[in-house]
N, C-alpha and C positions, 0 to 999 in steps of 0.2 A: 504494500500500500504506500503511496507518495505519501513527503510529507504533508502538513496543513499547513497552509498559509498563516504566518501569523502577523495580526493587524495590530498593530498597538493603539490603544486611546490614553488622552489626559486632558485633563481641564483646569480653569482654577480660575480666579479674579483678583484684583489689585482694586483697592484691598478687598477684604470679605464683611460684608456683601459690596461687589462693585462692580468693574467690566469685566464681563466673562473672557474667557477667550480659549481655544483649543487648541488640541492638535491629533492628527493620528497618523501613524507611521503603516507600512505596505511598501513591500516590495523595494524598498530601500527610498519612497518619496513621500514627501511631509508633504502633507496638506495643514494649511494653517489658519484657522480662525479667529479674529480677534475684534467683529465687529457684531459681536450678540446680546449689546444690549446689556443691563445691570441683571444682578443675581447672586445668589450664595456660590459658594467653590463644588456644596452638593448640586447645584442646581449645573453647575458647569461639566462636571463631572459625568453627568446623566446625558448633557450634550454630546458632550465628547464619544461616550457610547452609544448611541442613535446614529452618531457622523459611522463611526468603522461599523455597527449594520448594515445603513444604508448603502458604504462603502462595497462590501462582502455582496449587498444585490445585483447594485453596479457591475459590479464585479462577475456574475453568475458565476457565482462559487455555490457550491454544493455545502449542506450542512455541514457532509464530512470533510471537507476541503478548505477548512479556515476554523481559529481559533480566536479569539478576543481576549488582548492580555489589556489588565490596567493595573494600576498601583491605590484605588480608591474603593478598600474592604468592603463600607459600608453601603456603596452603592452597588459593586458585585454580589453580595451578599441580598440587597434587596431584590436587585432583579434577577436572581435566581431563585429566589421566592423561599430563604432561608431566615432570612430578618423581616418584618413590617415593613412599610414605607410609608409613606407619612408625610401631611401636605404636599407640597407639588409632584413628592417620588412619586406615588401615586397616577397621577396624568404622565409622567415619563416613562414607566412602567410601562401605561398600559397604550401608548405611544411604541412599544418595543415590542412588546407583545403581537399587535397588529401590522408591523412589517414582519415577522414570524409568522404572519397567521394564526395565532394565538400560542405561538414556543419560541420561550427564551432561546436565544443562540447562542453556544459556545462559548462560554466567557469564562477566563481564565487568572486570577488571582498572582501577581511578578513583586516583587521588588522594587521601590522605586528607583534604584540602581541600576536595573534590567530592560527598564522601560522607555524605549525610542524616544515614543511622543513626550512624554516628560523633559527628555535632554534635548527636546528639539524645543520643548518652549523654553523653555530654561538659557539656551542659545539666542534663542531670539529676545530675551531680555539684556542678554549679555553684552550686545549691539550698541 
């Protein structure tokens, strides 16, 4: 079996709650977001994961053909349907659920040390 593509997401805001801003890594290219408007870093967070979804559809990748890595527990945790979710997780949630078809996709729990989109926003601060 090939491997699984693996997407990275991260999100965050300057400061919290403030401008959101993203990123997700694939295939060795950043896509980068930084004009989404005010939010908490959970709320960016949950961006950030709907972007590499919507990525993976783009993408027509197969379930078994991609992976979703992030460094934000408590939002993998939500939308894998292992914690609650709670005010807006909730409308993100089930935002993620309906590009699924009602199933969560492959998301995968990294380090924030491991995690592309993280260094790649983090870079772009660094500018």
């Amino acid at each position: 079996m090939p491997a699984r593509l693996k997407i990275f997401f991260d999100g965050g805001c300057r400061p919290n709650p403030g401008a959101m801003e993203i990123a997700v890594v694939a295939r060795g290219a950043v896509r980068l977001h930084t004009d989404l408007g005010e939010g908490s870093s959970m709320d960016a967070e949950w961006h950030a994961l709907i972007a590499a979804a919507r990525l993976a559809i783009a993408l027509e990748l197969r379930r078994d053909g991609y992976v979703l890595l992030g460094d934000a527990v408590a939002v993998i945790a939500q939308a894998n349907g292992t914690q609650p979710c709670r005010g807006s997780g909730e409308t993100h949630r089930a935002t993620l659920l309906a590009l699924g078809n009602g199933r969560v996709p492959p998301i995968r729990y990294i380090k924030r040390t491991q995690n592309l989109a993280g260094i790649a926003l983090s870079r772009h601060h660094q500018r």
